[in-house]
C-alpha positions in Angstrom: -61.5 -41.7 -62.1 -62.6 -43.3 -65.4 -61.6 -42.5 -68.7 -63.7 -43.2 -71.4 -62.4 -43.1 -74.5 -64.2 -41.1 -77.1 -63.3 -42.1 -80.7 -64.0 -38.4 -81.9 -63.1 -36.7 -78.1 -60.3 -38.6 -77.4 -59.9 -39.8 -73.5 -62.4 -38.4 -71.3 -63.5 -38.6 -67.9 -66.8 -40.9 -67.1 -68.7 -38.3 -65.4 -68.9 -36.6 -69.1 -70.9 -39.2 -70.5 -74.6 -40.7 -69.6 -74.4 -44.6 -69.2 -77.1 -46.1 -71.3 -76.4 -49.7 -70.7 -75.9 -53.1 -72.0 -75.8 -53.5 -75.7 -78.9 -56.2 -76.3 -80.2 -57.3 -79.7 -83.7 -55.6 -79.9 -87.0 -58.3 -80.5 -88.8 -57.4 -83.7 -92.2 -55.5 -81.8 -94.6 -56.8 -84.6 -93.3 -60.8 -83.5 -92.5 -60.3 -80.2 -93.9 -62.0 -77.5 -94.8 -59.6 -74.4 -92.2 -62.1 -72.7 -89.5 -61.1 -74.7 -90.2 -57.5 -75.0 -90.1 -57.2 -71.1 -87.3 -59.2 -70.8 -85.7 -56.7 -73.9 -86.6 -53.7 -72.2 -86.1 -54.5 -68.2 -83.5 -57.6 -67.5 -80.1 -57.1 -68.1 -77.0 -60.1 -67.5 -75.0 -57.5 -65.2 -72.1 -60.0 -64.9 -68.6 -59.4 -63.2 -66.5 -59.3 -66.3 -66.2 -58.2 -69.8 -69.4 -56.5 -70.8 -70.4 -54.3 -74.1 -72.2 -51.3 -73.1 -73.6 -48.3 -74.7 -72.7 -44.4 -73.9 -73.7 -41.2 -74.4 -71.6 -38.3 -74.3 -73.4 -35.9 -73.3 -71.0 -33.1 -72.4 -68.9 -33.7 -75.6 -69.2 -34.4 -78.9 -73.2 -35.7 -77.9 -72.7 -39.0 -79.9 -73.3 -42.7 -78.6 -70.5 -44.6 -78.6 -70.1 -48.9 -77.5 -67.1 -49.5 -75.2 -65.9 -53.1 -73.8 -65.3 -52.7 -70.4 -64.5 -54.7 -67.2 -67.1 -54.8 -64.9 -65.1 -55.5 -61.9 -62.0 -53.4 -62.5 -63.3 -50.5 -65.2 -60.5 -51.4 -67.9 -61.7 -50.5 -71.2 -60.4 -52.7 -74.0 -62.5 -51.2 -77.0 -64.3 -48.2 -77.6 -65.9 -47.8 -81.1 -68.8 -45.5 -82.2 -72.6 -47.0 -81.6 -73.4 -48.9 -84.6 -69.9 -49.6 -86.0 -66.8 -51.9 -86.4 -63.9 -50.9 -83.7 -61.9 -48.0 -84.1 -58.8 -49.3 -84.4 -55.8 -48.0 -81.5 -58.4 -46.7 -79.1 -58.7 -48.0 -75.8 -55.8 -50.2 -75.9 -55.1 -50.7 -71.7 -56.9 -48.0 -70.3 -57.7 -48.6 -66.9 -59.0 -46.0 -64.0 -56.8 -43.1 -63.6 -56.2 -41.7 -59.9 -56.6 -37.9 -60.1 -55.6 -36.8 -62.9 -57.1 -35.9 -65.8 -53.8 -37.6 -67.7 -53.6 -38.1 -71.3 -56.9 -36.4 -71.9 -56.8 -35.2 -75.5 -57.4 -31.1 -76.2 -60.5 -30.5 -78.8 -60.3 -28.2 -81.7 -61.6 -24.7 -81.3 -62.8 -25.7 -77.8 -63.5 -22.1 -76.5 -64.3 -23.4 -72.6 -64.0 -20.4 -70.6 -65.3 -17.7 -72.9 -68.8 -16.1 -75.0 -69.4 -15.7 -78.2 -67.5 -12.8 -77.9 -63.8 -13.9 -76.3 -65.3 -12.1 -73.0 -63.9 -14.8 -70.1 -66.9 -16.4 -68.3 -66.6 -15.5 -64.6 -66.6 -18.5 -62.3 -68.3 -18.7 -59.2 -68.3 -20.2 -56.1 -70.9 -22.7 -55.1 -74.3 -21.4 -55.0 -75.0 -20.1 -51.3 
């Protein structure tokens, strides 16, 4: 399992968030020559190492968020949100996580489980 750190979340588990990709300097469209718009918008560097990627989380706080991570061994060593400096103390040797959902941090008012109401949710089994 990855954990993803969220700088408003806290660590959370990959599968939360949508991965939007590598972060890439976007070509201004009125100079731009079709060449570099399609290598903007389809051609990536996907190398086996440190990369700077963008992520949504879309089961969370819904905010984008830009995290270093390892390529090859999914160790996050920054996590900062989209459009900003590093949060500093977050991320600091994370690495995958076997299992557990260890360390993951509890959000405020988080009423999983239950309506509007405080009537509990009934869980089902899988759809048949």
């Amino acid at each position: 399992m990855i954990l993803l750190p969220c700088p408003w979340c806290g660590p959370r588990v990959a599968s939360e968030f949508a991965h939007i990709g590598e972060v890439s300097a976007r070509p201004d469209p009125g100079s731009a020559t079709p060449a570099q718009w399609r290598g903007y918008l389809y051609l990536r560097a996907n190398v086996c190492g440190w990369t700077t990627e963008n992520w949504y989380h879309r089961m969370g706080c819904r905010r984008f968020i830009k995290v270093e991570r390892h390529t090859e061994t999914n160790e996050v060593r920054s996590a900062a949100p989209a459009g900003a400096a590093e949060v500093p103390g977050t991320a600091a040797g994370m690495t995958e996580v076997g299992g557990t959902a260890a360390g993951m941090a509890q959000v405020p008012g988080d009423t999983a489980g239950t309506r509007a109401g405080g009537a509990e949710i009934p869980v089902r089994g899988p759809a048949r």
